[in-house]
C-alpha positions as CSV (number, residue, x, y, z in Angstrom):
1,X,84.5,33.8,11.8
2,X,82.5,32.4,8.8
3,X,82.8,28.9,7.8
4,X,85.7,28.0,4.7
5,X,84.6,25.6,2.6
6,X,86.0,24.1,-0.9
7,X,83.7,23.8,-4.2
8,X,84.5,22.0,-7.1
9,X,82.6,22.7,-10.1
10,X,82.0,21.8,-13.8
11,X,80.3,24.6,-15.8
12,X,78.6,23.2,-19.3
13,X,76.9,25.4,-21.8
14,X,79.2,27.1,-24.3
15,X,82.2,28.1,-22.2
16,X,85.1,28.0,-24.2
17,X,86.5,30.1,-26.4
18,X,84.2,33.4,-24.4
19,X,87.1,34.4,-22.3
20,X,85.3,31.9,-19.4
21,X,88.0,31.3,-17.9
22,X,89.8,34.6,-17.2
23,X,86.9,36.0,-16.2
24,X,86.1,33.9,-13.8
25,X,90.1,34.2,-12.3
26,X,89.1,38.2,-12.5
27,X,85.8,37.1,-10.4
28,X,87.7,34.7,-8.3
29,X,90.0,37.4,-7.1
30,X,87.3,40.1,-6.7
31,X,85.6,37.5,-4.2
32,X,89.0,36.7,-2.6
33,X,88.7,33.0,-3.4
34,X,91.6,31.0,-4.2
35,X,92.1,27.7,-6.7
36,X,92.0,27.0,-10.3
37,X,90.2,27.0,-13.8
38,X,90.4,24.8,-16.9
39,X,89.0,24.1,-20.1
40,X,87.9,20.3,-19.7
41,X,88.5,18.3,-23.0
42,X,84.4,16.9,-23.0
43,X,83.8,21.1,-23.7
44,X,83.1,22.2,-19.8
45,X,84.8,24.5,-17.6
46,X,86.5,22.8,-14.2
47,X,87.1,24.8,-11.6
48,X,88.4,24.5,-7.7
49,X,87.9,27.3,-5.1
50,X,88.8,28.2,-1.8
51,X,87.3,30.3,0.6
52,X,84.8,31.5,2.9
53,X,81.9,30.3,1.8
54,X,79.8,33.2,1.4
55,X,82.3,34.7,-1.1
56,X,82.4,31.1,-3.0
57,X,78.4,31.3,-3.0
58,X,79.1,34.8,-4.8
59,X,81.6,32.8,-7.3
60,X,79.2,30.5,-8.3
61,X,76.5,32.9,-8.5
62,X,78.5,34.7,-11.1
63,X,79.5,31.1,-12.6
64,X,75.9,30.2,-13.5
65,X,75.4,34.0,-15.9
66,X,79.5,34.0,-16.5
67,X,80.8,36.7,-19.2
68,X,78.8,38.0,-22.0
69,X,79.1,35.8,-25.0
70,X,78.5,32.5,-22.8
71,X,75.9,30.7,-22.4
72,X,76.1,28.5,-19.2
73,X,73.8,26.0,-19.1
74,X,74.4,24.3,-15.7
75,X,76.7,24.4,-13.0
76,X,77.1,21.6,-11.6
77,X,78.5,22.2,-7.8
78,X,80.1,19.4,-5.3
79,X,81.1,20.4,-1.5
80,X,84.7,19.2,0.1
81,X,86.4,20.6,3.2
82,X,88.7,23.5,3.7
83,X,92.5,22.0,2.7
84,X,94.2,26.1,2.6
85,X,96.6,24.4,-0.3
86,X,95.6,27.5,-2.6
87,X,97.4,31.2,-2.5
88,X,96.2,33.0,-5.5
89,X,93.4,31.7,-8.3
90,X,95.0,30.4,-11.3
91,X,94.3,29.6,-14.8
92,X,95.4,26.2,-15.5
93,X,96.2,24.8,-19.2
């Protein structure tokens, strides 16, 4: 069985208002990652995912291009273990 992990990242670059964060919730779900998304007030993109880690490796991977008319300019990723407190990826406002 592979290893489940949590990430919790904050994407900077111009992430808001380019659809950021539904299509990372579409990405998310392809990946079958649980957690959240939300536009920060400072201009970044938070995000918490669950999973096993290989498919949150693939999230993040796709977090660092993101959808066509961002530009991400770093993703800044931090580790924390498994909690399972997740059981669908939301968008959060």
């Amino acid at each position: 069985m592979e290893e489940k992990a949590r990430a919790h990242l904050i994407i900077s670059g111009r992430v808001q208002g380019v659809f950021f964060r539904a299509e990372t919730q579409r990405a998310a779900q392809s990946y079958g990652v649980n957690g959240w998304v939300r536009n920060k007030p400072d201009g970044t993109v938070e995000a918490v995912a669950e999973g096993e880690k290989n498919d949150l490796l693939s999230l993040i991977n796709w977090c660092k291009k993101g959808p066509p008319a961002s530009r991400v300019d770093d993703v800044a990723v931090s580790w924390q273990d498994h909690e399972g407190t997740f059981d669908a990826f939301d968008i959060k406002y």
